[in-house]
N, C-alpha and C positions, 0 to 999 in steps of 0.2 A: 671417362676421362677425369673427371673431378675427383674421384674416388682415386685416381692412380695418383693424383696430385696432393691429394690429403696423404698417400701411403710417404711421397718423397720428402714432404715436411716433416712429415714425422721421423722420419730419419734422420732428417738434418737438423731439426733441434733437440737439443740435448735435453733439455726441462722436459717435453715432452716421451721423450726414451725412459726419464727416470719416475715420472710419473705412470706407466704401465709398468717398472720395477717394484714403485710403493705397492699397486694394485696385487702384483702376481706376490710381494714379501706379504701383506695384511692377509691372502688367501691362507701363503706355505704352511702355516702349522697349526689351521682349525681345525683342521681332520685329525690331526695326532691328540690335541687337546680335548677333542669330542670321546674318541676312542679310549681315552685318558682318564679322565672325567667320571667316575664310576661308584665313587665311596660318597658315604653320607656323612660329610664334615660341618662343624658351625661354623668354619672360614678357613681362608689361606691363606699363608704366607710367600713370600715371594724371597727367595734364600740363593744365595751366592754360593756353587760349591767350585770355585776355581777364580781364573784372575780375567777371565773372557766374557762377554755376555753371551756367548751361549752356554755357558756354564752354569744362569740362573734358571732356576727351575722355580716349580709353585708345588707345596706341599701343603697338607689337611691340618688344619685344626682339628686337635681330639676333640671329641663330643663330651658333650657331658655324660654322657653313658661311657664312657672311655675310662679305662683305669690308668693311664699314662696322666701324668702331673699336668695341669693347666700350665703351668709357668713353662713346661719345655717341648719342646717341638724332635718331634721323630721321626723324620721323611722317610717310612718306610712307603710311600708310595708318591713318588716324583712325576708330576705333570709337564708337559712339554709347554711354557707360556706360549699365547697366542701371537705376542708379539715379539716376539725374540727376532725372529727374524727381519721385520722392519729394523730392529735395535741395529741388527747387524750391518742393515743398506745403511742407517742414518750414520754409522760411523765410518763407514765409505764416502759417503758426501760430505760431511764433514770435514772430512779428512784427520781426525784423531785416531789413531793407533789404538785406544784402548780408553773406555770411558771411565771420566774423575770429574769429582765436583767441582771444579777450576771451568774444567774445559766444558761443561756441561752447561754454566752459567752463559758460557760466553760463546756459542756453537746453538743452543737451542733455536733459541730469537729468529735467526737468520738460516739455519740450516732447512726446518719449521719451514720457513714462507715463503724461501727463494729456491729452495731443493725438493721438496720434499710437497710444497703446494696441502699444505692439512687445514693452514688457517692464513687470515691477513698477517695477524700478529700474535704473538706470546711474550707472557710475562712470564716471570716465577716470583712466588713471596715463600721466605724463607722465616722460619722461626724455631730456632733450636733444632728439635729433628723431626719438625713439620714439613713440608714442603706442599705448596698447591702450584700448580700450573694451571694457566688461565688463558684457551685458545680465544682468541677475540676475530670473530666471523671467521669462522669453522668449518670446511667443507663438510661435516660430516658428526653424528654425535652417536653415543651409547645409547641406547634404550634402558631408561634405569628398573630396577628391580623392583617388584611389586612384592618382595617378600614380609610375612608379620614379622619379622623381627628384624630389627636395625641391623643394616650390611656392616655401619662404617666401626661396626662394636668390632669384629672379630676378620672382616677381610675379605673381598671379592677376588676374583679371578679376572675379569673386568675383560670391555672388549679391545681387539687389537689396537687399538690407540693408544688407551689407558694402561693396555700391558703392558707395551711399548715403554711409556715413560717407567714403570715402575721396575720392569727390566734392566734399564739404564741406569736407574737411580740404586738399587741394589748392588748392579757391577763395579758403580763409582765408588759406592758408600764398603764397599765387602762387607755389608749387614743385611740383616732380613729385613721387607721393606711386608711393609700392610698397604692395600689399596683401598680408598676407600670410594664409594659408588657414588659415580658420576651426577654435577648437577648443572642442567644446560636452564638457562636463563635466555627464555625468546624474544626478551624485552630489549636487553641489552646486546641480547647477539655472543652471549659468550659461553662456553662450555669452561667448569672448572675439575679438576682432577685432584684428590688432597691424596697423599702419599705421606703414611707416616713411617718412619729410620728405627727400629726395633733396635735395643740393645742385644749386641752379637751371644751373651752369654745364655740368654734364652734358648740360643739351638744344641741339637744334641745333635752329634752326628752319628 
């Protein structure tokens, strides 16, 4: 009985409907991204090829053993982001048509916490073509990298949260974005995500 009565709220509230949405979008595209996932790059980039976020994919950094020019990026081998799909529910709840840095500013905060259930609160600090997101009591974090060489040099792939914003921030910006690897703070209860805004001229298409 109690269990049929947890199924009927759950139908009847709506937050809750969209919170088994968030669950089954953060699943949709680890399996494509795993499958994906196969070259030995020193980082990725997060690149816009259209005016949709699903149109942003994640592409390799050439290696230093790579004869292709450091300064340009050449997606011959296009990754499916892990969170693209969240991108696509959070512009559903939202209600924006198409994400912009306008509406990004002013859609996150509240989409975040009252739809979306990820954290209490968000901030964003912006500075030129920095940007960090700062979820403040976080249902949920990255597991950060143990790699020897610095992530934030050259670019993560990061997990579906992280991709998520840098999905979004890419779609907004029509630039290539750099993710850089997440740093959760258990002091203060906050997860931060820094995302740096590549100049567009960088990609080669």
């Amino acid at each position: 009985m109690a269990f049929l009565v947890g199924v009927v709220l759950l139908l009847r509230d709506p937050r809750a409907r969209v919170q088994v949405g968030v669950l089954d979008a953060m699943q949709l595209s680890s399996g494509e991204t795993i499958a994906e996932l196969s070259s030995d790059a020193e980082g990725y980039t997060y690149l816009p090829e259209g005016e949709s976020v699903e149109d942003v994919v994640v592409v390799p950094t050439p290696s230093s053993s790579s004869s292709l020019p450091k300064e340009s990026l050449r997606p011959s081998q296009r990754i499916t982001p892990p969170g693209r799909a969240l991108a696509t529910l959070f512009l559903r709840e939202s209600g924006l048509s198409r994400a912009t840095m306008d509406g990004l500013a002013v859609s996150l905060p509240r989409t975040i916490r009252e739809n979306l259930g990820l954290a209490d609160s968000l901030s964003i600090r912006s500075k030129g073509d920095r940007v960090d997101v700062v979820l403040h009591g976080p249902t949920a974090v990255c597991k950060p990298r143990s790699d020897e060489t610095d992530p934030s040099s050259h670019g993560v792939v990061g997990c579906t949260v992280a991709s998520f914003l840098a999905v979004l921030y890419s779609s907004a910006s029509k630039r290539p974005v750099v993710l850089e690897d997440c740093v959760h703070d258990a002091a203060k209860d906050t997860w931060s995500i820094g995302l740096n805004i590549e100049p567009a001229a960088r990609v080669t298409v």
